[in-house]
C-alpha positions as CSV (number, residue, x, y, z in Angstrom):
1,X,-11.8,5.5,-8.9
2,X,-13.2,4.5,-12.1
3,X,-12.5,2.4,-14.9
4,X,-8.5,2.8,-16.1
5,X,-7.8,4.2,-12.8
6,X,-9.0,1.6,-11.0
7,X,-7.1,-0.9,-12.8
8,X,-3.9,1.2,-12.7
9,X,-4.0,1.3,-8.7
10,X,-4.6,-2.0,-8.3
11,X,-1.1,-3.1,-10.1
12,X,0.3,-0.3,-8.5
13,X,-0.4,-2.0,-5.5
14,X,0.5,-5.0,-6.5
15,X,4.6,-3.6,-7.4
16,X,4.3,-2.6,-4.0
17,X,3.4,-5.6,-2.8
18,X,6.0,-7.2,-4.7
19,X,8.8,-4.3,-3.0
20,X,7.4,-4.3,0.5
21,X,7.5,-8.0,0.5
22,X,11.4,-8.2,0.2
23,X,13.2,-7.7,3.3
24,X,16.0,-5.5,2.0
25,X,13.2,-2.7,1.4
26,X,12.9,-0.2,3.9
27,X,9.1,0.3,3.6
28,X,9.2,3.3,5.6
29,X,11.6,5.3,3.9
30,X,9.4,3.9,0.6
31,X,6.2,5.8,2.6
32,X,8.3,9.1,2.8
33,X,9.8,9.4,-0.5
34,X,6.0,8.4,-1.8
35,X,4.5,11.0,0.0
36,X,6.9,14.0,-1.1
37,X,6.2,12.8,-4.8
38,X,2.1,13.1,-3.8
39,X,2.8,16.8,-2.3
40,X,4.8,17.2,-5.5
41,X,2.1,16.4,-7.8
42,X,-0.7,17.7,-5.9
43,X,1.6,21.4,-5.7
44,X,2.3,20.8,-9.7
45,X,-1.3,20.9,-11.3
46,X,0.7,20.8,-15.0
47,X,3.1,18.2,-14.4
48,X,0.4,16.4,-13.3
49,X,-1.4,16.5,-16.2
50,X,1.4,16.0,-18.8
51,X,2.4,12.9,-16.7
52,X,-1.4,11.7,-17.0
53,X,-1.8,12.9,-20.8
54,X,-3.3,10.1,-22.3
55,X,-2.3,11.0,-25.8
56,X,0.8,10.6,-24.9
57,X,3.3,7.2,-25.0
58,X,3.6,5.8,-21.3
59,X,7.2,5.3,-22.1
60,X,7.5,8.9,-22.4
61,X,5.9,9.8,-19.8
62,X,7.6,7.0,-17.3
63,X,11.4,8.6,-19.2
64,X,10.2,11.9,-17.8
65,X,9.2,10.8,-14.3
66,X,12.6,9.2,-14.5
67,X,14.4,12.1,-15.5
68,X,12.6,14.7,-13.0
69,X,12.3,12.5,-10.0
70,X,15.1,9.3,-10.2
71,X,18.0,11.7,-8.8
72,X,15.7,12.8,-6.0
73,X,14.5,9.1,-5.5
74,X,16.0,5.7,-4.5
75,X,15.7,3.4,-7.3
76,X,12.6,1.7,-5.9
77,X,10.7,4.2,-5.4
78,X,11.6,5.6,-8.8
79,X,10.9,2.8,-11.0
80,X,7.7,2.2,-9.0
81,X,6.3,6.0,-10.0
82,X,7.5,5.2,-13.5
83,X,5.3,2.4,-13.6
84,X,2.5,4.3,-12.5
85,X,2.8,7.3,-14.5
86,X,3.3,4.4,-17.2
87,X,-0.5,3.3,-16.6
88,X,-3.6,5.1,-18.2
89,X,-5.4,7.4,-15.4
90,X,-9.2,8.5,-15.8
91,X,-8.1,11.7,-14.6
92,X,-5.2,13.7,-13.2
93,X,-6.0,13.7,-9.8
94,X,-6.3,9.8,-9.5
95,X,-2.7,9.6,-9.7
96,X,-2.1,12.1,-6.8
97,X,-5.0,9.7,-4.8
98,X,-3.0,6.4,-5.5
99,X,0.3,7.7,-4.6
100,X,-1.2,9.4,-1.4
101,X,-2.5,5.5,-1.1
102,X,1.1,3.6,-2.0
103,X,2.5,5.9,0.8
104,X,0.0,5.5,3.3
105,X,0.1,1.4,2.6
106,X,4.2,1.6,2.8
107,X,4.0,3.0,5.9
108,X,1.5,0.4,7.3
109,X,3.7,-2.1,5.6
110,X,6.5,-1.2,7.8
111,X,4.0,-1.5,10.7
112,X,3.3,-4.8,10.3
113,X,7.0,-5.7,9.9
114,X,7.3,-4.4,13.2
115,X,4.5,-6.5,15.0
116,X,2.8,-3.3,15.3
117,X,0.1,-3.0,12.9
118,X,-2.6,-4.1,15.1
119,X,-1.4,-1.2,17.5
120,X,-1.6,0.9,14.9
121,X,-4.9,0.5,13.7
122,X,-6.6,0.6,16.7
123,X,-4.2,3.9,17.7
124,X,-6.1,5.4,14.3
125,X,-9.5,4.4,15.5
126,X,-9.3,5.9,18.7
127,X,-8.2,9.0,17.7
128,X,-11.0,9.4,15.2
129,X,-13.3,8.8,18.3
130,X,-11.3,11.7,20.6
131,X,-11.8,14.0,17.2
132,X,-15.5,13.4,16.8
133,X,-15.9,14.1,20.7
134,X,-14.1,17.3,20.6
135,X,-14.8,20.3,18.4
136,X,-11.7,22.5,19.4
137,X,-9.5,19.8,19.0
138,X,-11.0,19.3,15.4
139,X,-11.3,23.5,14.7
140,X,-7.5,23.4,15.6
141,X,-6.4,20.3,13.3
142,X,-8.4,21.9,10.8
143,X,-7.7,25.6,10.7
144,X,-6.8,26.7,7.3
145,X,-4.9,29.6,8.8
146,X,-2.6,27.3,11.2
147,X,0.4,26.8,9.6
148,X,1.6,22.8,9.0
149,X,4.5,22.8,11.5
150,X,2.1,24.3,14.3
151,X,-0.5,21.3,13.7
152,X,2.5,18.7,13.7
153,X,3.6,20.4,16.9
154,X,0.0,20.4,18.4
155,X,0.0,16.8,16.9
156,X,3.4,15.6,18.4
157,X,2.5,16.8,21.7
158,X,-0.6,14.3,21.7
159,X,1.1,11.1,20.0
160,X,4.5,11.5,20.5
161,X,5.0,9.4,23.7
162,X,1.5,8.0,23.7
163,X,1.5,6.5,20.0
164,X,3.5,4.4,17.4
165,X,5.3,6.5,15.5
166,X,3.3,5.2,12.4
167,X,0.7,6.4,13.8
168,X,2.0,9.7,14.2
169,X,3.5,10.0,10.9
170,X,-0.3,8.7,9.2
171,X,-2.0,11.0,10.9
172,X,0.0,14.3,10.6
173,X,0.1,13.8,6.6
174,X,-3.5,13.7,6.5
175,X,-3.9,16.8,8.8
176,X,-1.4,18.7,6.6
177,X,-2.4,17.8,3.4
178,X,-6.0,17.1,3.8
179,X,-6.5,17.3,-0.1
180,X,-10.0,18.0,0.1
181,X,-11.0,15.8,2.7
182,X,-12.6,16.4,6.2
183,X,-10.1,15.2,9.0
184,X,-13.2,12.0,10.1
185,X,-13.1,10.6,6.3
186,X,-9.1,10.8,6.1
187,X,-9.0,9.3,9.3
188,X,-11.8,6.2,8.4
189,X,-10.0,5.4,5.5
190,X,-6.5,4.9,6.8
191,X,-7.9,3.0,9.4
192,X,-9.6,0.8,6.7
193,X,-6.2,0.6,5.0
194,X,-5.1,-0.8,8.5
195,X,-7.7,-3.2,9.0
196,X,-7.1,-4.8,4.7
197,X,-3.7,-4.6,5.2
198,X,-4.1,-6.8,8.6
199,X,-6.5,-9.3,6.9
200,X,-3.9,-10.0,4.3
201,X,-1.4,-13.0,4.2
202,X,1.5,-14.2,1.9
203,X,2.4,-17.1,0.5
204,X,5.6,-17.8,-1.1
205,X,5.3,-20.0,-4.1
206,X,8.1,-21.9,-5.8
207,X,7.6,-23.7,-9.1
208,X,9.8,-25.6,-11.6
209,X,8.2,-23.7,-14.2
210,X,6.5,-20.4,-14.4
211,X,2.7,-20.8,-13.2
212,X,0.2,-19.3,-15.5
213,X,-3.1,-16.9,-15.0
214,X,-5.0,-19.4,-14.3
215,X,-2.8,-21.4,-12.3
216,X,-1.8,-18.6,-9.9
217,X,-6.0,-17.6,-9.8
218,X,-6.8,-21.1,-8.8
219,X,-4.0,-21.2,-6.8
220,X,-4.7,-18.0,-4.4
221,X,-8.4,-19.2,-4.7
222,X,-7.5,-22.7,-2.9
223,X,-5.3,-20.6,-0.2
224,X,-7.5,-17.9,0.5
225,X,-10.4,-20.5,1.1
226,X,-7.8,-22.7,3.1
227,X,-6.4,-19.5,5.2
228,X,-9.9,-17.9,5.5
229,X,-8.2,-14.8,4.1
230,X,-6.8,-12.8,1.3
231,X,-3.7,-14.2,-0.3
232,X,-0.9,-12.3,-1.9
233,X,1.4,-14.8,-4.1
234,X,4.9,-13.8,-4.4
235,X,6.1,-16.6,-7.0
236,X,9.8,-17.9,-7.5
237,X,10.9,-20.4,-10.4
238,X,13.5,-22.9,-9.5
239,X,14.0,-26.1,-11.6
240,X,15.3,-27.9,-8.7
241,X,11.4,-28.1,-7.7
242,X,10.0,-31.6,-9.0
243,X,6.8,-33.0,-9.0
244,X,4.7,-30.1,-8.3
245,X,5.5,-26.5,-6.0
246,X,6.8,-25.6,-3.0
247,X,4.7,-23.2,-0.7
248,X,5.1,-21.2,2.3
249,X,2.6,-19.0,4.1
250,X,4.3,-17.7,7.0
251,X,6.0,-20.5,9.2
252,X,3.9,-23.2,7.2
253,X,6.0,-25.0,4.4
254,X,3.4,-26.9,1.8
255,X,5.8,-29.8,0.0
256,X,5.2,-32.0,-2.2
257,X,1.6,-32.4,-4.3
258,X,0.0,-29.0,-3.8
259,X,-3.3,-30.0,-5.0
260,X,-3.7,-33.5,-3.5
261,X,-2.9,-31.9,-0.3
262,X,-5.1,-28.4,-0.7
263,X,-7.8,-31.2,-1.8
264,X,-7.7,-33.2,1.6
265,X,-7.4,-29.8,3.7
266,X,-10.7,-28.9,1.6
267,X,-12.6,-32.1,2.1
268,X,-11.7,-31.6,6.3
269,X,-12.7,-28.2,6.6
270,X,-15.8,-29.2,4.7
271,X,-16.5,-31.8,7.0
């Protein structure tokens, strides 16, 4: 994706964030109704485009979304198309790409809830490897003439008791709605999903006062270098905070003087 696209998917992926994060989500149920909207869309070649239609306002279009999809939706999953269809889109089929994306993330999401996204992504790995080794296996996941409930049968009886069902579920959406892809690319890119989606950490920030752009940039900056990986900031205000922020990353809880003690854990990792 290019230019407004690219910007649009990556605060798509940042609501999501935001949703998955919260433990009363159910981020694979999220994954389903995400999908079924992408099969929707990708079916619907003029809705599509009028919910993409850059002359029109993205409050219309988001009203529509809401109209056609919220009674079909939960409420999460409904505001978060709206906010998407909301966004500008380079072109139609971007937005069909980052909902296929939102879903496949969601359902990784719910993986790693689980303790089982490390499984998972090595699950998709290996299966990409039994693929490239064996052509019938491949002519069958691929046949344009099979029909989608033979290949999730054929599919089943591989994973079904020797996989998560993540896995499963990741890997029979790709070989029933390809989109254009060949069945090796689909399957390198989910497990790429996998492996970002492994690297990433949270950290929970509470702050007397709302932090601003800069703040919250300098902030994941100084926990990402501290962490050695990616940060996601999920930020809560709460006057009762004095004298600085509260943060969390996991079981770690950061009191106190966030930058005099980020500042010492820099000059020791430095040496």
């Amino acid at each position: 994706m290019n230019g407004a696209s690219r910007e649009a998917l990556a605060a798509a992926r940042e609501r999501l964030d935001a949703l998955t994060d919260s433990t009363s989500v159910d981020a694979g149920s999220l994954a389903e109704e995400l999908a079924a909207v992408t099969a929707l869309l990708h079916r619907e070649v003029s809705l599509r485009r009028v919910l993409t239609d850059p002359a029109q306002p993205g409050e219309n279009k988001a009203d529509l979304a809401q109209r056609l999809l919220g009674t079909q939706l939960s409420g999460n999953a409904a505001d978060l198309v709206a906010g998407m269809v909301r966004s500008r889109w380079s072109q139609p089929r971007d937005l069909v790409d980052a909902l296929e994306e939102l879903a496949d993330l969601a359902d990784l999401t719910a993986a790693q809830k689980a303790g089982a996204l490390d499984t998972v992504e090595d699950e998709l790995f290996r299966f990409g490897r039994i693929v490239s080794a064996n052509n019938d296996l491949r002519a069958a996941l691929t046949d344009r003439k099979a029909t989608a409930p033979a290949k999730s049968e054929l599919l089943h009886s591989l994973l079904g008791r020797r996989a998560n069902a993540t896995t499963e579920r990741l890997v029979t959406r790709l070989v029933n709605a390809p989109r254009g892809r060949s069945l090796e690319a689909g399957l390198e890119s989910l497990s790429k999903l996998a492996a970002e989606r492994r690297n990433r950490m949270v950290a929970v920030v509470t702050s007397a006062v709302p932090l601003s752009d800069t703040q919250k940039q300098r902030l994941g900056a100084a926990l990402a270098k501290l962490y050695g990986r990616s940060m996601h900031l999920n930020l809560d205000v709460d006057p009762a905070v004095v004298g600085g922020m509260r943060v969390q990353v996991g079981d770690e809880l950061i009191n106190g003087s966030l930058a005099d003690r980020l500042e010492d854990a820099s000059r020791r990792l430095a040496g």
